[in-house]
VMD Tcl script that builds the backbone (N, CA, C; Angstrom):
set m [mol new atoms 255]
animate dup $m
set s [atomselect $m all]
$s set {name element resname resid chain x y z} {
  {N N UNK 1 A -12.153 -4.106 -1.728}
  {CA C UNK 1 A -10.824 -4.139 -1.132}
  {C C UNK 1 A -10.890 -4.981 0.144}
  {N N UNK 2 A -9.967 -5.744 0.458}
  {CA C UNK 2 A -9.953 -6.686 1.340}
  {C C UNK 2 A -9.451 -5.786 2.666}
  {N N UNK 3 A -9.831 -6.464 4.277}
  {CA C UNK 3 A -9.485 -6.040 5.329}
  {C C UNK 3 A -7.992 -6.062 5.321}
  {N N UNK 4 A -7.348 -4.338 5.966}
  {CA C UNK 4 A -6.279 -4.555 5.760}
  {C C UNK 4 A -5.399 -5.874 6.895}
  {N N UNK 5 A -5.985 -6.171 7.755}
  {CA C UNK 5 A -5.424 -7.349 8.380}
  {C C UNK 5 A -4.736 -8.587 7.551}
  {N N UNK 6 A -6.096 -8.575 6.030}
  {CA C UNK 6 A -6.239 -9.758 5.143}
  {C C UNK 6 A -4.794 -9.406 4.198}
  {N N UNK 7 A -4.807 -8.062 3.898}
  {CA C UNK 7 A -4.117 -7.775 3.347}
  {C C UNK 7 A -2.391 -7.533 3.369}
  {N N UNK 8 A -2.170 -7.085 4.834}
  {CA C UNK 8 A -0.747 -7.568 5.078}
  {C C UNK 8 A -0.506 -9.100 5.479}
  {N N UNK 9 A -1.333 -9.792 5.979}
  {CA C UNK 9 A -0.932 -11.307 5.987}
  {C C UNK 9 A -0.670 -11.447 4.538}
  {N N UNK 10 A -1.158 -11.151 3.377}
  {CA C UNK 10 A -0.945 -11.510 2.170}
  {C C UNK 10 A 0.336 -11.025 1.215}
  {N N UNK 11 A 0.446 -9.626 1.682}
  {CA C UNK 11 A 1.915 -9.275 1.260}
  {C C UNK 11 A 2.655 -9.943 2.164}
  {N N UNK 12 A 2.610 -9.928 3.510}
  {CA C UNK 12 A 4.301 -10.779 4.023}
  {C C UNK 12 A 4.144 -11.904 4.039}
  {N N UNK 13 A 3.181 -12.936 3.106}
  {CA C UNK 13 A 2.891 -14.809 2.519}
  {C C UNK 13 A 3.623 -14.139 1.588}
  {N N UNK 14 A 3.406 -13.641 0.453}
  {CA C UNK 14 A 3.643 -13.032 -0.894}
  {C C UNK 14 A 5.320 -12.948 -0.645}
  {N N UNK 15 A 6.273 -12.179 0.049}
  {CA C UNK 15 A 7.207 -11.342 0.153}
  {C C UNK 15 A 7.880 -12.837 0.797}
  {N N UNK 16 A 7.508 -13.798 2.185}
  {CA C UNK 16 A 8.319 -14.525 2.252}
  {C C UNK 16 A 8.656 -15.656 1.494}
  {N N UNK 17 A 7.444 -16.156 0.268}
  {CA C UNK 17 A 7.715 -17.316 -0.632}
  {C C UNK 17 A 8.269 -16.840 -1.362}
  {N N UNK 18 A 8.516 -15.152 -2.049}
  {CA C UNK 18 A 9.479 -14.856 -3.090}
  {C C UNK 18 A 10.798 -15.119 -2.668}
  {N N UNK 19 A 10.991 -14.457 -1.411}
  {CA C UNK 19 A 12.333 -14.843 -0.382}
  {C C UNK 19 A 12.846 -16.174 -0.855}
  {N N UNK 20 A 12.346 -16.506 -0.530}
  {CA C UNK 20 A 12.072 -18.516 -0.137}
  {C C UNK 20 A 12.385 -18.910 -1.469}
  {N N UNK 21 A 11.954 -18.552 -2.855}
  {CA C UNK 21 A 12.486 -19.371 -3.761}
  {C C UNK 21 A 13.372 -19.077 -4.397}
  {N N UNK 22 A 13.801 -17.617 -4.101}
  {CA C UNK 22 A 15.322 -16.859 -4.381}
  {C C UNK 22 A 16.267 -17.606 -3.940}
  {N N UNK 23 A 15.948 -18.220 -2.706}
  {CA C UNK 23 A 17.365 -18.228 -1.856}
  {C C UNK 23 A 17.441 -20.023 -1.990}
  {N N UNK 24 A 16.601 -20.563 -2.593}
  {CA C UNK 24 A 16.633 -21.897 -2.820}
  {C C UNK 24 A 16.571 -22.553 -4.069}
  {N N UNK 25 A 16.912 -23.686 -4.422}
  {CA C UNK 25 A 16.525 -24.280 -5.372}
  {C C UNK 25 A 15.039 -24.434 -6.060}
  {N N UNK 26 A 14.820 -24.459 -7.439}
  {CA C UNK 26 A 12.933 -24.409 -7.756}
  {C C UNK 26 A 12.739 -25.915 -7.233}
  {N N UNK 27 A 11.721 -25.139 -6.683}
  {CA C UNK 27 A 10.335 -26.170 -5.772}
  {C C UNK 27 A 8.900 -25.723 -6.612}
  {N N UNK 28 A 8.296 -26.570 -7.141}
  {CA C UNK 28 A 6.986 -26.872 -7.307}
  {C C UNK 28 A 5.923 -26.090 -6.726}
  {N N UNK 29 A 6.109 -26.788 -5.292}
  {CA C UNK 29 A 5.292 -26.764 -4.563}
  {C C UNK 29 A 5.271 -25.156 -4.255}
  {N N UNK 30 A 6.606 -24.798 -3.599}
  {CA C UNK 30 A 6.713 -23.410 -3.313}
  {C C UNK 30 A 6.353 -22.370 -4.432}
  {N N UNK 31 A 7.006 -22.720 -5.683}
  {CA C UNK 31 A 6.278 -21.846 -6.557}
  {C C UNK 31 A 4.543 -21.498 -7.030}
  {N N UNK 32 A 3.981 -22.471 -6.691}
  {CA C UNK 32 A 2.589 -23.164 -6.539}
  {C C UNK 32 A 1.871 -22.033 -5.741}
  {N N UNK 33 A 2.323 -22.210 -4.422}
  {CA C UNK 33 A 2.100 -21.261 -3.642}
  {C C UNK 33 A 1.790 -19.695 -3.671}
  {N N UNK 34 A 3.224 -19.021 -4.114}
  {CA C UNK 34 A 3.890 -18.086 -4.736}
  {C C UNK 34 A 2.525 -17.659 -5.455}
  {N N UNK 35 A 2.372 -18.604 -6.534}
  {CA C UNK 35 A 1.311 -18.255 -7.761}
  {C C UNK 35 A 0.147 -18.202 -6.958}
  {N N UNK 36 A -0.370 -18.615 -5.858}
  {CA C UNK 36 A -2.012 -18.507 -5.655}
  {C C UNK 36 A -2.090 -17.093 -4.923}
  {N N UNK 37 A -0.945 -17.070 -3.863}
  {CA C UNK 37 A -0.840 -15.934 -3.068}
  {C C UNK 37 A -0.940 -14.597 -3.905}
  {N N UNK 38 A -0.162 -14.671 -5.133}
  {CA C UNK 38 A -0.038 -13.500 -5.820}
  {C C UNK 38 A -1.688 -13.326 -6.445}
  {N N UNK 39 A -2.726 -14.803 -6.821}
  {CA C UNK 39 A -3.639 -14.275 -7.663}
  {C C UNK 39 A -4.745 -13.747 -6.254}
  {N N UNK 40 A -4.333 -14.172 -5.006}
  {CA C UNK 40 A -5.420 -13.627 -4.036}
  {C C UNK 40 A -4.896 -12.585 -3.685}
  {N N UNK 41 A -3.793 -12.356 -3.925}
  {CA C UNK 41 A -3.541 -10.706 -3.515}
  {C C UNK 41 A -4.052 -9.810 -4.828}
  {N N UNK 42 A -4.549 -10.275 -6.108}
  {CA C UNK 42 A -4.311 -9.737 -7.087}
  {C C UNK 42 A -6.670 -9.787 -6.928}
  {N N UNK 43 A -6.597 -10.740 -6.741}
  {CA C UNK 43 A -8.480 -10.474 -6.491}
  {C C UNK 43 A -8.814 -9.246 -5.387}
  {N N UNK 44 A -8.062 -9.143 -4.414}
  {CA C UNK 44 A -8.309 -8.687 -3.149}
  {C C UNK 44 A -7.954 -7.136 -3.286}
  {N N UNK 45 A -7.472 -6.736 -4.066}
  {CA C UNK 45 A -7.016 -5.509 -5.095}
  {C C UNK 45 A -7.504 -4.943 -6.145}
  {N N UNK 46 A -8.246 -5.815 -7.111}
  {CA C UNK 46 A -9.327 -5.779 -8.065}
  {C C UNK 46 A -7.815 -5.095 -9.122}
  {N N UNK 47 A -6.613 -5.997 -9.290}
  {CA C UNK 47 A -5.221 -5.430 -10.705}
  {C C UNK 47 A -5.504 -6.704 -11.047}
  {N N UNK 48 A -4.803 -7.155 -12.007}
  {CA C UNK 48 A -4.103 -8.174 -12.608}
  {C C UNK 48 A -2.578 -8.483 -13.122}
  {N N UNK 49 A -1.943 -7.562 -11.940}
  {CA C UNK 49 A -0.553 -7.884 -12.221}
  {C C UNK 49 A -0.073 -7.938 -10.634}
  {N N UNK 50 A 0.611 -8.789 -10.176}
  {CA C UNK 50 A 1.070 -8.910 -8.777}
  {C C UNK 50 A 1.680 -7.733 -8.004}
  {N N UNK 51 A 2.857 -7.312 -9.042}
  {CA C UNK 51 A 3.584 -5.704 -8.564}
  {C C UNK 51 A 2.504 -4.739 -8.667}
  {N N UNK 52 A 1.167 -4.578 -9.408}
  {CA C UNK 52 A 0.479 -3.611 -9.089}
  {C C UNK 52 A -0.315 -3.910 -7.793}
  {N N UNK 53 A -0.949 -5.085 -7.658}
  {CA C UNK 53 A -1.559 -5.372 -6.501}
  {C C UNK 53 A -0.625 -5.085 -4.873}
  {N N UNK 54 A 0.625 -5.461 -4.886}
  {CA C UNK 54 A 1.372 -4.966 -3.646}
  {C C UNK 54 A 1.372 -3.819 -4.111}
  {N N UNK 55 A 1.648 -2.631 -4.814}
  {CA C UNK 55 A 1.434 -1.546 -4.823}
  {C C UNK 55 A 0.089 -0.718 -3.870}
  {N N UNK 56 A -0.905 -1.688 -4.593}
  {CA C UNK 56 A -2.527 -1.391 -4.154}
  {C C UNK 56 A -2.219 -1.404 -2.697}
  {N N UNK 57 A -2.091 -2.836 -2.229}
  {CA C UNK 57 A -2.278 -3.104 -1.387}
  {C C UNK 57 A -1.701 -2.558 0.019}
  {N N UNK 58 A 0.132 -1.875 -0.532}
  {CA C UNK 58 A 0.792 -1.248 0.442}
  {C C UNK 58 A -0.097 0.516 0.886}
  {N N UNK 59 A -0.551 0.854 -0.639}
  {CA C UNK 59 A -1.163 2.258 -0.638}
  {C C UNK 59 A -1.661 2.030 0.549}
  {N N UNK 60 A -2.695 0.684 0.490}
  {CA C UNK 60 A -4.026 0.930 1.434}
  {C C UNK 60 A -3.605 0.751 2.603}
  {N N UNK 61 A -2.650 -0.220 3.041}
  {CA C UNK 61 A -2.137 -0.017 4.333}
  {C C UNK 61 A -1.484 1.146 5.215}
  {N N UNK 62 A -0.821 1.634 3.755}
  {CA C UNK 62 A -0.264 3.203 4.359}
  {C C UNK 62 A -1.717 3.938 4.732}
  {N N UNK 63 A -2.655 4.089 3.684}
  {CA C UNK 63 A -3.211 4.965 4.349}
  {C C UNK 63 A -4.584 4.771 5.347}
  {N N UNK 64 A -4.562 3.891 5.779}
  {CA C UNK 64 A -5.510 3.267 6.696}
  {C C UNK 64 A -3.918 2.962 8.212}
  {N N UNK 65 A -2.839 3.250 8.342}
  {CA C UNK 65 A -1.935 3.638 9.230}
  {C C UNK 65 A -1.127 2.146 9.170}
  {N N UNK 66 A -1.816 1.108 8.906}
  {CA C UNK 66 A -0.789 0.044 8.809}
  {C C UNK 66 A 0.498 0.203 8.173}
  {N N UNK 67 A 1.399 -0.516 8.672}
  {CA C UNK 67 A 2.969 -0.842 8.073}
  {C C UNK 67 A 2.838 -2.347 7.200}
  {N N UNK 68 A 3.331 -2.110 5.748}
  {CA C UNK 68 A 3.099 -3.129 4.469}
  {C C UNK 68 A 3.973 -3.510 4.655}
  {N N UNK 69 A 5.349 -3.064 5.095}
  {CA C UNK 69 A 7.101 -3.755 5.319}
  {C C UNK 69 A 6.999 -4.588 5.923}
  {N N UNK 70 A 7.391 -5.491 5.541}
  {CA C UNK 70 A 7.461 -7.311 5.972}
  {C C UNK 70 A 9.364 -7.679 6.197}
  {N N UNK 71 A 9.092 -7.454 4.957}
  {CA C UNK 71 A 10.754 -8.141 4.862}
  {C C UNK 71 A 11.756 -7.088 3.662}
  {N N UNK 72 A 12.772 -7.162 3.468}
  {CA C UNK 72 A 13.336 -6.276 2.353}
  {C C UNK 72 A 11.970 -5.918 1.392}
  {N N UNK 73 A 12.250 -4.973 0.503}
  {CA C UNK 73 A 12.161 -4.314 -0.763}
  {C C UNK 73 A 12.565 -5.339 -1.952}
  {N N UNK 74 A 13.591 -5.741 -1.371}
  {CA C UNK 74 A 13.724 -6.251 -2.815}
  {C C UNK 74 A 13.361 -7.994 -2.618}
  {N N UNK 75 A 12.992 -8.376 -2.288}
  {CA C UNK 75 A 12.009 -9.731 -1.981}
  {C C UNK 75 A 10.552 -9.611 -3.252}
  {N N UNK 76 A 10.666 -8.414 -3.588}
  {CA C UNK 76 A 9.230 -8.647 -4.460}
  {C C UNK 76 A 9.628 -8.257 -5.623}
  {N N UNK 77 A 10.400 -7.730 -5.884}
  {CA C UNK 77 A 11.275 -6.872 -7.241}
  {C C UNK 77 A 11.767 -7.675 -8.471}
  {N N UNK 78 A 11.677 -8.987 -8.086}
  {CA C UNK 78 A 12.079 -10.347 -9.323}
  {C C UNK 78 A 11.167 -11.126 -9.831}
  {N N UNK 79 A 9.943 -10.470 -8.796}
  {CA C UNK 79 A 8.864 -11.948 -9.044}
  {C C UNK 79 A 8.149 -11.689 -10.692}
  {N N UNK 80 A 7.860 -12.553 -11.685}
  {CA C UNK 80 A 7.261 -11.937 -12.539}
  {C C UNK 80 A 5.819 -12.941 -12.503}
  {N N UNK 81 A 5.220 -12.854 -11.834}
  {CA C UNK 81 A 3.982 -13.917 -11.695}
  {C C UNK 81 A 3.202 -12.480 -11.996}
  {N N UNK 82 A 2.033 -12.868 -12.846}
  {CA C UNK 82 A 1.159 -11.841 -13.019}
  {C C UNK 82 A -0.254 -12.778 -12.326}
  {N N UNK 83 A -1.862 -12.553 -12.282}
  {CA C UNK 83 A -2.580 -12.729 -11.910}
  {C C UNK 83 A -3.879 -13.331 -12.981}
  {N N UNK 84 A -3.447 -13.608 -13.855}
  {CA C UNK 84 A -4.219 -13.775 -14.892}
  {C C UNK 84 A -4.190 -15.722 -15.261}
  {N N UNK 85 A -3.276 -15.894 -14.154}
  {CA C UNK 85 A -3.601 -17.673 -14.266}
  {C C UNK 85 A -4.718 -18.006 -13.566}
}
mol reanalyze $m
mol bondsrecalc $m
mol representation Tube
mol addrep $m
């Protein structure tokens, strides 16, 4: 399991490029992104699905006292990138 330091920088990268390509036209590049963030949040978790890894990853912040809330709830709720690319 990754340091949780490592680990909320990675959910609120994760949470603001989902933001980011909701609220914009598809970008490449941004989706690009999107996809690596989700497979290093998805190594750093030892899942292979992105919504389980922020799951993982919020657990561990909750219970090591960190706050996982970045940005809305629903910023991560559309993404369907899994971790297996």
């Amino acid at each position: 399991m990754a340091h949780p330091t490592v680990l909320r920088k990675l959910v609120a990268r994760y949470e603001e490029l989902t933001a980011a390509a909701s609220a914009s036209a598809p970008d490449p590049a941004l989706t690009r992104q999107r996809e690596d963030t989700a497979y290093t949040l998805c190594v750093s978790t030892g899942t292979r699905d992105v919504q389980d890894a922020l799951r993982v990853a919020r657990r561990a912040l909750e219970a090591g006292g960190g706050s996982s809330s970045t940005t809305a709830p629903s910023a991560t709720a559309t993404s369907p990138t899994d971790c297996t690319a």
